[in-house]
N, C-alpha and C positions, 0 to 999 in steps of 0.2 A: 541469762535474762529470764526474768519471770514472764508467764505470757498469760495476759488477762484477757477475758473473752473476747473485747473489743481489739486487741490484738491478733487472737487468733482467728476474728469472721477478717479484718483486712487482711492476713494473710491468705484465706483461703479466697478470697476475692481475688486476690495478685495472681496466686495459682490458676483461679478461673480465665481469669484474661489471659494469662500465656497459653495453657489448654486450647482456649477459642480463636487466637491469635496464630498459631501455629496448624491449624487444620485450615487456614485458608493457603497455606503454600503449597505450592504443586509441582512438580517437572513432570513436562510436558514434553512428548515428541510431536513432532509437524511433516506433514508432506504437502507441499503445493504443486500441483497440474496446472501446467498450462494446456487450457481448452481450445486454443483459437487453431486457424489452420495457417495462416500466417504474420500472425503477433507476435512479437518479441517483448518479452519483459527482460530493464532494466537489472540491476541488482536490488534486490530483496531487502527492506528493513524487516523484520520480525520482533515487534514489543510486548512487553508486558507494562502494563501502566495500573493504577490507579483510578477513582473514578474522576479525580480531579482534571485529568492531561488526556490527549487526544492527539494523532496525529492529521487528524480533519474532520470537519463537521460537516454532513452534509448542511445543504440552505445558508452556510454562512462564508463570507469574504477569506477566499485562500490566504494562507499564513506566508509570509517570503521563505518558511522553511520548504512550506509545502509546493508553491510554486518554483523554487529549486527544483526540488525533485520531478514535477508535473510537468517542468519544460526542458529539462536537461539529465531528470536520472541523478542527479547529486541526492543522494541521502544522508551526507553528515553533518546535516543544522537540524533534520528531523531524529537522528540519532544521538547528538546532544541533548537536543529539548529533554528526548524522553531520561536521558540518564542524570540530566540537570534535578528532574522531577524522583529521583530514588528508581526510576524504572529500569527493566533489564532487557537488553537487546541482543537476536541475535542479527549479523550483518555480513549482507551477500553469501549465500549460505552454498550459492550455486558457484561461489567461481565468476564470477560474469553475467553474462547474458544468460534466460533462461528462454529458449526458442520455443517455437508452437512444436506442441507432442510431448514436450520432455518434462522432467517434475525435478525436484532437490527438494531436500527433508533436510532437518536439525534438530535437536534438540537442546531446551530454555527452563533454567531451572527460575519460576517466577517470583519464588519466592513469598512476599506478602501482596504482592500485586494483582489482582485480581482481574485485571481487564486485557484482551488481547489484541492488538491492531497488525496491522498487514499493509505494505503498501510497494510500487514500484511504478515505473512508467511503461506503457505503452507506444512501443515504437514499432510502423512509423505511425502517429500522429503528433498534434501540438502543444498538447495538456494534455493529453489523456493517461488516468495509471489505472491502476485494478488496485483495491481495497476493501479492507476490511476496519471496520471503525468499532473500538471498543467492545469486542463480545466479550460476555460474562463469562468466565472459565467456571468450568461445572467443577463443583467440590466434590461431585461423586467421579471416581475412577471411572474409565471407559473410555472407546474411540467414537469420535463425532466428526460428524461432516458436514462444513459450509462450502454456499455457492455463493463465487466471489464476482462481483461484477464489475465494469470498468465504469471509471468514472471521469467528466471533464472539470479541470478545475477553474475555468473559468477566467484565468486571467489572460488568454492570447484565444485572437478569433482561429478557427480551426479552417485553413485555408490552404492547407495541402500543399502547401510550395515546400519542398526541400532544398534548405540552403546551409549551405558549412560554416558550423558557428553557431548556429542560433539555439542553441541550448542557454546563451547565457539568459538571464532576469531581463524582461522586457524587448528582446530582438524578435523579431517575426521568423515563422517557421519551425518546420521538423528538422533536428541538427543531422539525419542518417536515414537509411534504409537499411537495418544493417547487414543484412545478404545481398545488399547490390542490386536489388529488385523493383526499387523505385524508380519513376521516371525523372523530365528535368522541362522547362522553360514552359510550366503549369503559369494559368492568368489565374487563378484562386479559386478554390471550389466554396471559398464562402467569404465573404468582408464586412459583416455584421451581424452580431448576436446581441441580442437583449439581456441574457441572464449569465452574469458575472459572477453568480457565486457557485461553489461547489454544487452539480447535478449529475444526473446519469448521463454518460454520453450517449453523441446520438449515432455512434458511428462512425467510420469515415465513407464516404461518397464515391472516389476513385473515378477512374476511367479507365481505358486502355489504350489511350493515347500515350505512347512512352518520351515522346518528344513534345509535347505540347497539351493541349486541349487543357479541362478547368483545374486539373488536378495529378501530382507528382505521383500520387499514391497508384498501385493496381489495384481496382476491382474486384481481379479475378483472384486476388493473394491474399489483398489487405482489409475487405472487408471482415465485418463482426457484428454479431451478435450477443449479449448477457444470456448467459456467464460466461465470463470469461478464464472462470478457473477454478478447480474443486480446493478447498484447504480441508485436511485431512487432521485432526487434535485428536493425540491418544493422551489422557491426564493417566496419570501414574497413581 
């Protein structure tokens, strides 16, 4: 094939774009700390997305993938979405449950994706998970550290009653305490909230009433403070 100049600048264009297209990919190692003194996260999505996809936003109306996950700890319509979208996932990296003190690491080759999300629930409460929404994966090598905070998603009043089941879409309550630590025949530690869409939580409330009073949760275990978690990103 003869190559005439207008052949050879589109080829050297094509070659530019693969060049610039291939310095956005990354593998990436991860360690998440759980900070709390007795929060339990659910199992772990870890994505890489796009700037198009999200696994929540704050300020806006939870997704049913993401209230799945906010009320019961199901991550596999958040782990669809994102792989529906070309995105790479890693999922439950810990095994299980990821208790207060303890951390699990993985590593996610991201590929073209540039965007990082993070998400699980917090247990015990009623929506609440800890996240990470879209950070920008640094093109430059190096370890970084985010503080990750817990979030309410807004679709169930947070009312501290635990009852068996209610993990599913729309049932009231926390479905566990999962060290057995919770109390039982709580009257609600809340029965109206005004803001429905994804915000920071505010907590849970507790008492130390094990058999009664407003609320299932301990006090003395279950309360929390942001952050609730360091995420550790070493880019390659």
């Amino acid at each position: 094939m003869k190559l005439t100049k207008t052949t050879i600048t589109l080829l050297s264009a094509l070659g530019g774009f693969s060049f610039l297209s291939s310095t956005h990919a990354a593998n990436i190692e991860f360690e998440l700390h759980n900070l709390t003194h007795g929060i339990t996260f659910t199992p772990v999505l870890v994505a890489a997305h796009d700037n198009q996809s999200s696994l929540f936003t704050l300020g806006q109306t939870a997704s049913t993938a993401l209230q799945k996950m906010a009320e019961g700890g199901s991550i596999d319509d958040l782990e669809t979405q994102v792989k529906n979208a070309s995105g790479k996932v890693v999922k439950n990296p810990a095994g299980g449950l990821l208790h207060a003190g303890e951390k699990t690491m993985g590593m996610l080759d991201t590929e073209n994706n540039m965007y990082l999300s993070l998400t699980a629930m917090l247990l015990p409460t009623n929506d609440g998970f800890v996240g990470l929404d879209s950070w920008k994966i640094p093109t430059e090598a190096g370890t970084y550290t985010i503080m990750l905070n817990g979030y309410d998603a807004g679709t169930e009043v947070n009312d501290e009653i635990i009852v068996d089941g209610s993990g599913a879409v729309g049932t009231p309550g926390i479905p566990v305490a999962p060290n057995g630590n919770g109390g039982k025949n709580a009257t609600g530690a809340s029965n109206n909230e005004a803001n429905d869409k994804v915000h920071i939580h505010p907590g849970n409330i507790g008492d130390t009433d094990t058999n009664g009073g407003i609320s299932d949760v301990d006090s003395r275990i279950h309360r929390w403070l942001n952050p609730v978690a360091k995420l550790i990103v070493t880019v390659k």
